[in-house]
Backbone as CSV, one residue per row, in Angstrom:
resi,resn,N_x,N_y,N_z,CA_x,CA_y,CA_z,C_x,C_y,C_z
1,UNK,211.530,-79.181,-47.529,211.278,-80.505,-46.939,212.618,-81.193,-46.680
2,UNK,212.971,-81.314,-45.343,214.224,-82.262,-45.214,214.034,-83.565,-45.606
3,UNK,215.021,-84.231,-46.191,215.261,-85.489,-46.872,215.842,-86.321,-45.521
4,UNK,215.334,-87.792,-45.533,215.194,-88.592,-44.527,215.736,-89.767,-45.015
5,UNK,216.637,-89.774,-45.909,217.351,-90.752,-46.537,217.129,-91.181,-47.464
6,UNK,217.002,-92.093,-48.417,217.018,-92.933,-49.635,215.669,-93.011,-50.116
7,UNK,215.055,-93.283,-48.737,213.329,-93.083,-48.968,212.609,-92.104,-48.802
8,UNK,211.189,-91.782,-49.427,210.549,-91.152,-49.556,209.929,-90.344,-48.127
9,UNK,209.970,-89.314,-47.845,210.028,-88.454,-46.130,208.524,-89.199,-45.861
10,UNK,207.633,-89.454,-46.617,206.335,-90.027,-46.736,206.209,-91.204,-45.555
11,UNK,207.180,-91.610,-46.158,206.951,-92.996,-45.718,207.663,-93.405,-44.491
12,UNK,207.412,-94.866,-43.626,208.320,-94.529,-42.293,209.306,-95.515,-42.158
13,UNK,209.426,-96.063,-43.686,210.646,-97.001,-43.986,212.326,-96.920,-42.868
14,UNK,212.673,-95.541,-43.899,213.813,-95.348,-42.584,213.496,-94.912,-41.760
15,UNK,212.598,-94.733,-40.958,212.519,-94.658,-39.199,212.783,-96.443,-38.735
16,UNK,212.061,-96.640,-39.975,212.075,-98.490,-39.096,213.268,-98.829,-39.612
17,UNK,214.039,-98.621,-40.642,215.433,-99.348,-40.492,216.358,-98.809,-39.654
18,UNK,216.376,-97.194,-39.489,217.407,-96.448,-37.922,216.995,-97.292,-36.904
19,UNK,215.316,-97.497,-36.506,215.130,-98.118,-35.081,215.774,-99.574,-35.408
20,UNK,215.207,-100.472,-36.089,216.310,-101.646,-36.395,217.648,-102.134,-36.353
21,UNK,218.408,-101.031,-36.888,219.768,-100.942,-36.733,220.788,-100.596,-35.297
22,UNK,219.796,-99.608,-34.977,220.332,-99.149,-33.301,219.881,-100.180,-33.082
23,UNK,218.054,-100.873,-32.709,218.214,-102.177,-31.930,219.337,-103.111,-31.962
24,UNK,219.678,-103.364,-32.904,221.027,-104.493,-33.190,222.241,-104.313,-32.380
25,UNK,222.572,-102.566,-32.158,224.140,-102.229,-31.838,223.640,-102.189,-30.299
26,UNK,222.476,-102.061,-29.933,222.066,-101.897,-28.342,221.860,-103.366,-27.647
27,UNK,221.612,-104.421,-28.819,221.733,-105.566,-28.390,222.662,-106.481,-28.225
28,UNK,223.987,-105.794,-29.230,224.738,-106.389,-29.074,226.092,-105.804,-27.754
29,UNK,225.509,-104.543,-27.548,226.306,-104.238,-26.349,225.524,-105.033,-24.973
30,UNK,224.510,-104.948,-24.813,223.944,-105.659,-23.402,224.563,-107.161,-23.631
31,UNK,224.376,-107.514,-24.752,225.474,-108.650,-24.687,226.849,-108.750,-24.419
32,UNK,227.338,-108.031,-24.721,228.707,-107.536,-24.288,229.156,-107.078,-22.662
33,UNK,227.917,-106.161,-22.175,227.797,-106.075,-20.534,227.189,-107.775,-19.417
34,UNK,226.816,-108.348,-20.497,226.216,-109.165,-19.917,227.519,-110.358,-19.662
35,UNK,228.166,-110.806,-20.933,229.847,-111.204,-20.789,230.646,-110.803,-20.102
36,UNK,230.638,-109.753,-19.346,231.778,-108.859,-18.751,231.432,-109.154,-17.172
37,UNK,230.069,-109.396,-17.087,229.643,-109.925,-15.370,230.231,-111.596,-15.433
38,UNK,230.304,-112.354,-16.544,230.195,-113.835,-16.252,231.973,-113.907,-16.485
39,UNK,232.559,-113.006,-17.285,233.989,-113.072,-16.749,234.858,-112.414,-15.982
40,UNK,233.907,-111.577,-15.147,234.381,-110.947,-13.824,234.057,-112.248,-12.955
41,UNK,232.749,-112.690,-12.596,233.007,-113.608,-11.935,233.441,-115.012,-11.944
42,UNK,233.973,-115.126,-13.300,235.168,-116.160,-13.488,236.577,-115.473,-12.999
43,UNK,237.019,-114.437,-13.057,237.604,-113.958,-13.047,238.051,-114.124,-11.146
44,UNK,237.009,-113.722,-10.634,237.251,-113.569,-9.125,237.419,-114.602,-8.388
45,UNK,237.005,-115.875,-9.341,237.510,-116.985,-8.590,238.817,-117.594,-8.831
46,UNK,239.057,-117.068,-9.869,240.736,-117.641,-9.618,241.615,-116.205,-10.014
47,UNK,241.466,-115.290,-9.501,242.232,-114.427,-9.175,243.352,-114.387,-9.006
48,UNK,243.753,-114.940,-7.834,245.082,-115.294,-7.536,245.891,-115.839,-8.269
49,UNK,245.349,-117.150,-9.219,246.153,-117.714,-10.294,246.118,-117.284,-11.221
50,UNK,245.499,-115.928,-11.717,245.642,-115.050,-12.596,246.891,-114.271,-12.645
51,UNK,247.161,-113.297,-11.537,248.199,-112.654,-11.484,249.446,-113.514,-10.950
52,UNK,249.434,-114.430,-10.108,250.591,-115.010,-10.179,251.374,-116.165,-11.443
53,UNK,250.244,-115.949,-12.486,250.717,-117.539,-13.288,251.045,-116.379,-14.552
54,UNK,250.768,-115.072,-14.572,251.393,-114.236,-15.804,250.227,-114.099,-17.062
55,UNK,249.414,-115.270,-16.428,248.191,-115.064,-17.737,247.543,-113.768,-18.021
56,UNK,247.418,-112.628,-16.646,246.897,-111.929,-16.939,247.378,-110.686,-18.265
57,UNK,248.889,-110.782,-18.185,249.352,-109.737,-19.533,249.129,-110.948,-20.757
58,UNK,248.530,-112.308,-20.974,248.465,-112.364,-22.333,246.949,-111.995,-22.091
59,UNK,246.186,-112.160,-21.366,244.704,-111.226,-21.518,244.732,-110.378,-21.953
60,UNK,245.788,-108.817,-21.231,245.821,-107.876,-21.604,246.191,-107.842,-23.259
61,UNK,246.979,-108.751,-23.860,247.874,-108.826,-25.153,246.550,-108.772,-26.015
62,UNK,245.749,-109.940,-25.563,244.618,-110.206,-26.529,243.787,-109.205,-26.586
63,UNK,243.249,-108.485,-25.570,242.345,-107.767,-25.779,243.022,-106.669,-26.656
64,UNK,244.007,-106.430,-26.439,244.573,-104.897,-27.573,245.014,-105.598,-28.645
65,UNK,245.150,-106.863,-29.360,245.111,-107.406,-30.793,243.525,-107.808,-31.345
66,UNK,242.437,-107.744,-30.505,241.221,-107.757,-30.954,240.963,-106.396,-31.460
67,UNK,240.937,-105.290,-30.020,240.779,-103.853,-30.915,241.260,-103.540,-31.947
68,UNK,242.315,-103.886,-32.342,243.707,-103.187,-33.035,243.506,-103.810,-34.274
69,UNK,242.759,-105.436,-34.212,242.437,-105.875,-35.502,240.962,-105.971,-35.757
70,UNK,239.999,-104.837,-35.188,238.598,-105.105,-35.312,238.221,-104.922,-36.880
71,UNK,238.936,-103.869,-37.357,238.395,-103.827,-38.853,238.400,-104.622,-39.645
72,UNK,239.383,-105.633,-39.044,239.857,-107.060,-40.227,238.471,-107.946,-40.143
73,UNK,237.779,-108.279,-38.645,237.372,-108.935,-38.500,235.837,-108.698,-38.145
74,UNK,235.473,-107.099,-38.121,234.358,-106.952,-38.183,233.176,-107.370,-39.163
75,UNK,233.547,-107.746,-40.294,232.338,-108.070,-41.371,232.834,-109.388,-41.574
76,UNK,233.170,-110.491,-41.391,233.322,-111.587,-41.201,233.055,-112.463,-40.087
77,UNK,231.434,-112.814,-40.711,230.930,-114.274,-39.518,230.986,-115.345,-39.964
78,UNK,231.095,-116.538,-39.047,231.000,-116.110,-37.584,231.981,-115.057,-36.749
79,UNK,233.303,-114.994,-37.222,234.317,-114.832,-36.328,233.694,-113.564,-35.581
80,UNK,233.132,-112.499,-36.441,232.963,-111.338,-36.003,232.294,-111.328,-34.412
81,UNK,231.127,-112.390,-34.617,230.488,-113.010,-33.411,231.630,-113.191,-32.319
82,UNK,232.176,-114.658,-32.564,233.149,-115.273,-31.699,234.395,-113.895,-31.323
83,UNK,234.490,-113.248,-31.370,235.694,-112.073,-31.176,235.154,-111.007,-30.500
84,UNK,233.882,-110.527,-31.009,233.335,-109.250,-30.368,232.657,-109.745,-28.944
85,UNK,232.156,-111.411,-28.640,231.877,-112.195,-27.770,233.179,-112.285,-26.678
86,UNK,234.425,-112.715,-27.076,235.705,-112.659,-26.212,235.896,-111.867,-25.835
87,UNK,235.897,-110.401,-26.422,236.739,-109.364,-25.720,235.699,-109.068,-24.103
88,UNK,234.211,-109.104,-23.887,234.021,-108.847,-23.172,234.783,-109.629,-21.772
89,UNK,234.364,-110.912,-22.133,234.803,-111.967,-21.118,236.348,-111.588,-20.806
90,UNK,237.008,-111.506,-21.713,238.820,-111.027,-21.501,238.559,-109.714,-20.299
91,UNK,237.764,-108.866,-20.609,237.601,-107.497,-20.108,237.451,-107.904,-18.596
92,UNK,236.584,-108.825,-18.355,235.871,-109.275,-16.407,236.777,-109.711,-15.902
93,UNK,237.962,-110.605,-16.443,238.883,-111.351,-16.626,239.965,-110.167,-15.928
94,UNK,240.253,-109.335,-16.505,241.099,-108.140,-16.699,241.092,-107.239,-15.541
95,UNK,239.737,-106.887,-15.010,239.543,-106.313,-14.027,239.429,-107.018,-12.619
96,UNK,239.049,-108.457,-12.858,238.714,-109.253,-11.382,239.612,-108.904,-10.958
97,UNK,240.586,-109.103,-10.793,241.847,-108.996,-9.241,241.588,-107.601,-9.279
98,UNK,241.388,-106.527,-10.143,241.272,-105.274,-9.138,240.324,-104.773,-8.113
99,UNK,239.310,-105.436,-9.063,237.977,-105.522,-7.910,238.033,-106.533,-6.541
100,UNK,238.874,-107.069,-7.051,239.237,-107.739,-5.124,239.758,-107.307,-4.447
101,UNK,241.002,-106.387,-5.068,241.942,-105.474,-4.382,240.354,-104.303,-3.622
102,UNK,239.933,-103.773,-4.940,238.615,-102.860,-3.824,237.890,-103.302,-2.563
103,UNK,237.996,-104.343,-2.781,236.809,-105.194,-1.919,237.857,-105.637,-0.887
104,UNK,238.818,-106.040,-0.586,239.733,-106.497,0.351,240.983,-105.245,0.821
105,UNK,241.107,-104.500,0.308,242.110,-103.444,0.455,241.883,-102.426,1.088
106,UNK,239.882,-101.958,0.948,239.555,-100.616,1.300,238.529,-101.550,2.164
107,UNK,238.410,-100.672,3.678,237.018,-101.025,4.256,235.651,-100.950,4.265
108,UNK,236.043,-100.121,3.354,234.483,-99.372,2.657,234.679,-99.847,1.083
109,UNK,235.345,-100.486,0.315,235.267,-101.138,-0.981,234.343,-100.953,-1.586
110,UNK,233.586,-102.036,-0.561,231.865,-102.757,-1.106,231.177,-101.503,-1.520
111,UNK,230.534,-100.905,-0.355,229.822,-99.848,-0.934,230.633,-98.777,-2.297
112,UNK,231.613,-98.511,-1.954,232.513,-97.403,-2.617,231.739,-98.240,-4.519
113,UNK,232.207,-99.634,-4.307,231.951,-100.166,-5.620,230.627,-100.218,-6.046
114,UNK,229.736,-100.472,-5.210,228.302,-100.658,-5.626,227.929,-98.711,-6.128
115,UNK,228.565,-98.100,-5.052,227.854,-96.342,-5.849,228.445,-96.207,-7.364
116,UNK,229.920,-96.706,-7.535,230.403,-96.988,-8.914,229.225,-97.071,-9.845
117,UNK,228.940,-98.380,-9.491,228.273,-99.295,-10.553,226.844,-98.099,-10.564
118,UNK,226.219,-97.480,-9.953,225.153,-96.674,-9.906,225.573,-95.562,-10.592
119,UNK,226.823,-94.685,-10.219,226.925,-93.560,-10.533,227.312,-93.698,-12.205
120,UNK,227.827,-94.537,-12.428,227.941,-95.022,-14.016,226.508,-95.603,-14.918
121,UNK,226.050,-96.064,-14.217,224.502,-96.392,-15.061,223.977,-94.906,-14.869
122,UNK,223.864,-94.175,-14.073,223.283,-92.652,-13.972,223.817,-91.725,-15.322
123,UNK,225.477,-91.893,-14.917,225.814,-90.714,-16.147,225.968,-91.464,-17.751
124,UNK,225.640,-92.754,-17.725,225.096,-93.087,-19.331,224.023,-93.047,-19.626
125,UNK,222.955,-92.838,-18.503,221.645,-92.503,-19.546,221.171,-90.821,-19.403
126,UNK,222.395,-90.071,-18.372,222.059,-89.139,-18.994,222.590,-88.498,-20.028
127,UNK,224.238,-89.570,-20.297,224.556,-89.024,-21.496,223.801,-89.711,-22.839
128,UNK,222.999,-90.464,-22.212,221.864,-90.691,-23.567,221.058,-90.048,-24.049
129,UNK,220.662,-89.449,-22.508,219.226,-88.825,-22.773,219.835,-87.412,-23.410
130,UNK,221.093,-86.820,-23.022,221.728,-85.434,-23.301,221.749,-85.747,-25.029
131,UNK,222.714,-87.119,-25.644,222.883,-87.197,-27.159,221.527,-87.465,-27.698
132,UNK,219.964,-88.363,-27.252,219.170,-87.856,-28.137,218.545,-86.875,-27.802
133,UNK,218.491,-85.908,-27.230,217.740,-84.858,-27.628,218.376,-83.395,-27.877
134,UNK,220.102,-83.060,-27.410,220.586,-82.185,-28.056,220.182,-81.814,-29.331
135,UNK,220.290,-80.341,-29.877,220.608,-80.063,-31.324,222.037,-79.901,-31.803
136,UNK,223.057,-80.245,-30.954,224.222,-79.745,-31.488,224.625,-81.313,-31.607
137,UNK,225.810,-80.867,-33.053,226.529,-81.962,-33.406,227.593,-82.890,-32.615
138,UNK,227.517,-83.915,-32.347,228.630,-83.621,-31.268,229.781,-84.627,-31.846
139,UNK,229.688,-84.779,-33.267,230.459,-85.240,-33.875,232.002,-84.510,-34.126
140,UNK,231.679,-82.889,-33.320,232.981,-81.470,-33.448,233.283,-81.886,-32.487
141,UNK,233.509,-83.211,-31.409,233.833,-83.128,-30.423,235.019,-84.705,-30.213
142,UNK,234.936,-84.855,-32.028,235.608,-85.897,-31.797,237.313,-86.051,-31.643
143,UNK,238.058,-85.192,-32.453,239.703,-85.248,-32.691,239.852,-84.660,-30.714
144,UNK,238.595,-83.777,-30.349,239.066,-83.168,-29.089,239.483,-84.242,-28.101
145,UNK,238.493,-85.431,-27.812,238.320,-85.976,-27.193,239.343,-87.187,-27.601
146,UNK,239.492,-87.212,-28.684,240.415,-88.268,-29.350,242.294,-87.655,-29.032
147,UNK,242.563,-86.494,-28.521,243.609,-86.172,-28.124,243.546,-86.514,-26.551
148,UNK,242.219,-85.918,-25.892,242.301,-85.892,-24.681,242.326,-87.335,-24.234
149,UNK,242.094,-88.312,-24.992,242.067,-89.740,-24.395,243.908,-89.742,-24.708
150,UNK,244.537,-89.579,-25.428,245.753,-89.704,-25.809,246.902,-89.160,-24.269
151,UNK,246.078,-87.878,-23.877,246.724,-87.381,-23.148,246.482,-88.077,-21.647
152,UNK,245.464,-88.871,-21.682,245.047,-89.453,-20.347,246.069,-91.103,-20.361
153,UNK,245.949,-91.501,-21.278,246.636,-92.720,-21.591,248.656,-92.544,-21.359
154,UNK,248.885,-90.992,-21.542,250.449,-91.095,-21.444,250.422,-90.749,-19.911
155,UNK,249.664,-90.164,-19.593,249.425,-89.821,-18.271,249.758,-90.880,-16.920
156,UNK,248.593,-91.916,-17.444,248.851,-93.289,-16.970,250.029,-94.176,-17.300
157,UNK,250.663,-93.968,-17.845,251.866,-94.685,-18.362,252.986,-94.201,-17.124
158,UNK,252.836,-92.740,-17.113,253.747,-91.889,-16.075,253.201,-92.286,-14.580
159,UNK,252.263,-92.787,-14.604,252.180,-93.130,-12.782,252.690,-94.535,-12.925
160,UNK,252.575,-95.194,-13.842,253.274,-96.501,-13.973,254.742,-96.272,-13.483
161,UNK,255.500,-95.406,-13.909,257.226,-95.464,-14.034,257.280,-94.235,-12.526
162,UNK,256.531,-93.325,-12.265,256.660,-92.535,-11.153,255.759,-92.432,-10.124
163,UNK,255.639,-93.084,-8.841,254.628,-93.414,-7.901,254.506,-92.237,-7.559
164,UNK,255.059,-90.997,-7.189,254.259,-89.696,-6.953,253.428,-89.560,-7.686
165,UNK,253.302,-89.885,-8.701,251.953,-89.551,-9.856,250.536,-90.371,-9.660
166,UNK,250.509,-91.675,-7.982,249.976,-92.822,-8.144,248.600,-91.892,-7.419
167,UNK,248.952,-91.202,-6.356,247.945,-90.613,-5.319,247.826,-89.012,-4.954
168,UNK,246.969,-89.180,-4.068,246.865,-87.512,-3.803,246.080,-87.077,-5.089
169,UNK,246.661,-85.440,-4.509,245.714,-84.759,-6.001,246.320,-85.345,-7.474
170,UNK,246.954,-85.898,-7.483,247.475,-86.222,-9.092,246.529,-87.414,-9.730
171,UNK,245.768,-88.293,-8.466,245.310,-89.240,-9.055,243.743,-89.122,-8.603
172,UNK,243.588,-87.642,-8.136,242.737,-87.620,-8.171,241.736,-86.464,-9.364
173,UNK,242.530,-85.791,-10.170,242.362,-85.039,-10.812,242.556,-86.140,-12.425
174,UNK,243.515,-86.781,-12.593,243.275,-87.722,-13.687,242.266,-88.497,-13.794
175,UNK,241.690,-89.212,-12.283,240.621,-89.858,-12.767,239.558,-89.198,-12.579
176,UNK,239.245,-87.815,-11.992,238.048,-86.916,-12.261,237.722,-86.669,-14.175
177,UNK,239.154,-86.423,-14.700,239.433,-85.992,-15.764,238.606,-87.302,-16.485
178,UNK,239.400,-88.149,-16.302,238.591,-90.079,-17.068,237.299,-89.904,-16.963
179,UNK,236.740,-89.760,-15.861,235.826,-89.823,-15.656,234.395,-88.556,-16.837
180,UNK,235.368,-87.174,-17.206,234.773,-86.209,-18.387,235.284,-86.736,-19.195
181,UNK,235.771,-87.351,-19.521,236.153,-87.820,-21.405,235.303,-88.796,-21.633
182,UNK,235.200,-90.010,-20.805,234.182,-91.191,-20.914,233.028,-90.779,-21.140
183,UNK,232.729,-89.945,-19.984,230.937,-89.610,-20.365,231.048,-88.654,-21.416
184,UNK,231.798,-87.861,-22.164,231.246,-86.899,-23.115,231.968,-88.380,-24.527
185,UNK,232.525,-89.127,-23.970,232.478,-90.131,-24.999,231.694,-90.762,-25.826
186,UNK,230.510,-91.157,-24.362,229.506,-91.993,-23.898,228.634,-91.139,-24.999
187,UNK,228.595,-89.885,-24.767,227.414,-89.664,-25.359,227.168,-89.438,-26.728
188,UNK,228.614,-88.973,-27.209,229.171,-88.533,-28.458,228.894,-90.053,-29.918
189,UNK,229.419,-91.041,-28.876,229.296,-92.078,-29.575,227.264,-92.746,-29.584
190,UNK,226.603,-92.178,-28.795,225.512,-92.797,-28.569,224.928,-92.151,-29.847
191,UNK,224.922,-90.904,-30.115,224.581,-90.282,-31.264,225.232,-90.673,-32.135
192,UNK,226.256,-91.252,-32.002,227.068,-91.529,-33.576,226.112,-92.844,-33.559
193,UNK,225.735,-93.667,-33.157,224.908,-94.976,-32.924,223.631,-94.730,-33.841
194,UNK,222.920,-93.272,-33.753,221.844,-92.855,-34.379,221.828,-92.666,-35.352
195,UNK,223.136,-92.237,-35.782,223.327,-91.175,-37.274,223.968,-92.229,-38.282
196,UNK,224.491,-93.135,-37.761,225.604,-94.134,-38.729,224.842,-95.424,-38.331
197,UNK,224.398,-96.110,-37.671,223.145,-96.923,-37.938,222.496,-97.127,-38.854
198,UNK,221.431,-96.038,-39.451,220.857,-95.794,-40.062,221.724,-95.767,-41.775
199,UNK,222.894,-95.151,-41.755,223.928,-95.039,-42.807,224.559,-96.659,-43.362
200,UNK,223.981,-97.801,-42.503,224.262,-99.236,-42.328,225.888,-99.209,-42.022
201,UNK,226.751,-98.666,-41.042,227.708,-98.740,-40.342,227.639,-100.293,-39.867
202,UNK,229.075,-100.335,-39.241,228.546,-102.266,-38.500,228.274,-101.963,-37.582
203,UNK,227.363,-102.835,-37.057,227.179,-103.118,-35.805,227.687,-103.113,-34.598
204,UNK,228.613,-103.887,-35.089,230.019,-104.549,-34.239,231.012,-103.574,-33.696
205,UNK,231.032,-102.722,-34.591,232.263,-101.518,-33.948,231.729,-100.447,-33.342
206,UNK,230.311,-100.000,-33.738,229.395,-99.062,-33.000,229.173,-99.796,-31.008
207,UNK,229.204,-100.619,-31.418,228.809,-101.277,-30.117,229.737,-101.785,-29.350
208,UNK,230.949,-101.803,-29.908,232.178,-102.440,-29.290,232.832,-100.726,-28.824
209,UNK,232.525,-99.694,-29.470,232.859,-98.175,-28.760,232.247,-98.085,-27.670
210,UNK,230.886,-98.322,-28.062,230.020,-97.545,-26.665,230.194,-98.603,-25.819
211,UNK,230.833,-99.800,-25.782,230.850,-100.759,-24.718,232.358,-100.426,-24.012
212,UNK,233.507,-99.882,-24.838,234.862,-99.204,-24.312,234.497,-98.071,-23.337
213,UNK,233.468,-97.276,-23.945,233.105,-95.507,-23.458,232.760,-96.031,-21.954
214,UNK,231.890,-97.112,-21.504,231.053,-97.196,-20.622,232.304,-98.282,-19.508
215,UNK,232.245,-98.856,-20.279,233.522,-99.771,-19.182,234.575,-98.925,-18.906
216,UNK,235.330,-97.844,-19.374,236.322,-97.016,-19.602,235.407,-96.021,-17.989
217,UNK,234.456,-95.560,-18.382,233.802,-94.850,-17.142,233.599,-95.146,-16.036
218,UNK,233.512,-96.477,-15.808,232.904,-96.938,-14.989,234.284,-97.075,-13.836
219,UNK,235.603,-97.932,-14.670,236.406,-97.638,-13.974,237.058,-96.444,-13.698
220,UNK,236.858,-95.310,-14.018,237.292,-94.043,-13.562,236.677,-93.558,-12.649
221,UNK,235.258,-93.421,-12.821,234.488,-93.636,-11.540,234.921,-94.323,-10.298
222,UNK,234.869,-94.973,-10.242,235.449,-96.042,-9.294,236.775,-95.439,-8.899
223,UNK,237.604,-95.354,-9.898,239.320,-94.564,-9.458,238.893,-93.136,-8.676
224,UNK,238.191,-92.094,-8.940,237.675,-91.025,-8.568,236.654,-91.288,-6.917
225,UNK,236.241,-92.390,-6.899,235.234,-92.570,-5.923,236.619,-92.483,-4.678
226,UNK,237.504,-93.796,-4.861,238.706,-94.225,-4.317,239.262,-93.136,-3.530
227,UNK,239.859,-92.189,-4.892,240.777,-91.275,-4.171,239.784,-90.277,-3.431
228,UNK,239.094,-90.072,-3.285,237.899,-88.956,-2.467,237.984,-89.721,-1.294
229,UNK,237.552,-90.831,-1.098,236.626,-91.286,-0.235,237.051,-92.885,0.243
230,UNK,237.854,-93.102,-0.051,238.479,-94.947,-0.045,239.138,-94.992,1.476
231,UNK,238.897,-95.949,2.160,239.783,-96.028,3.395,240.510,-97.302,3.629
232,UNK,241.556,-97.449,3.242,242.550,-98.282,3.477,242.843,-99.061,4.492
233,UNK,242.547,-100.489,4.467,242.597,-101.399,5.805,244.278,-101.635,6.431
């Protein structure tokens, strides 16, 4: 008889505290997607005085001293609230001027962005539907993926300092690449959502991953859509 946690296999105690617990980390990410539309479109309206007034690198500052200090501040409310609440809004914030650049730069933007936004809701629920019903662990898939994000991140650093690295096949093979790490992220972490839920993990950091995995995709997507298919006004 497999053992089903603390309680008796009888009973359907922990089924209802796993479903409970995921409800919480699934609610608190739609909250988190739901912040990220209302500070994108704060974001798009003052755009311009974003990147020209310098605010946008203390955005960037904040959002990597929230990650960087989530453990401090994950089991402490309210703040935990008020912090895991900011980073989304920082995030819409973060991206508006690029999404204007899409929308004003390429003639085909609009659409290019709207298949984004589709082709990314597509490959998270099938990397949902892939993490609950696999049998394999896909917890062996973590140091892999935890290098390969390492290697994508110096990657990007190098098109920063060398513009041959910005286009063509170079930028189009990195963000194909973004685009497989996110979704096997996406899904890796959706199951970790199932398994450590239930283990009473926080909330807050389960949901603040799968809200990185999915925003992290979405713009690679989008970078990948670009270099295929983007036409430059």
């Amino acid at each position: 008889m497999q053992s089903q946690g603390p309680f008796s296999p009888s009973t359907s105690r922990p089924i209802t505290l796993s479903a409970a617990a995921e409800g919480q980390v699934y609610l608190l990410f739609a909250l988190a997607m739901g912040l990220t539309v209302l500070g994108l479109l704060f974001g798009i309206t003052f755009a311009l005085p974003l990147l020209t007034s310098g605010f946008h690198f203390v955005i960037l500052i904040s959002e990597l001293a929230i990650i960087f200090t989530a453990r401090l501040w994950m089991e402490k409310s309210p703040l935990n609230y008020l912090l895991f609440g900011l980073f989304p809004i920082l995030s819409g914030l973060m991206i508006a001027p690029y999404i204007m650049y899409v929308l004003t730069g390429y003639a085909n933007g609009g659409p290019i962005l709207m298949n984004a936004f589709a082709a990314t809701a597509c490959m998270a629920a099938g990397a949902g539907v892939f993490a609950k019903t696999t049998k394999w662990n896909l917890g062996v898939m973590g140091k892999a993926l935890f290098f390969a994000l390492i290697g994508l991140i110096f990657m990007g650093i190098l098109q920063i300092f060398i513009p041959g690295l910005r286009g063509g096949a170079t930028e189009m093979f990195l963000s194909g690449a973004g685009v497989v790490i996110f979704a096997l992220f996406t899904a890796y972490d959706i199951q970790r959502v199932s398994s450590m839920a239930r283990l009473g993990a926080n909330p807050f950091m389960l949901a603040l991953s799968l809200y990185l995995d999915i925003f992290n995709l979405f713009l690679y997507i989008l970078r990948f859509m670009l270099a295929i298919s983007g036409q430059r006004r």
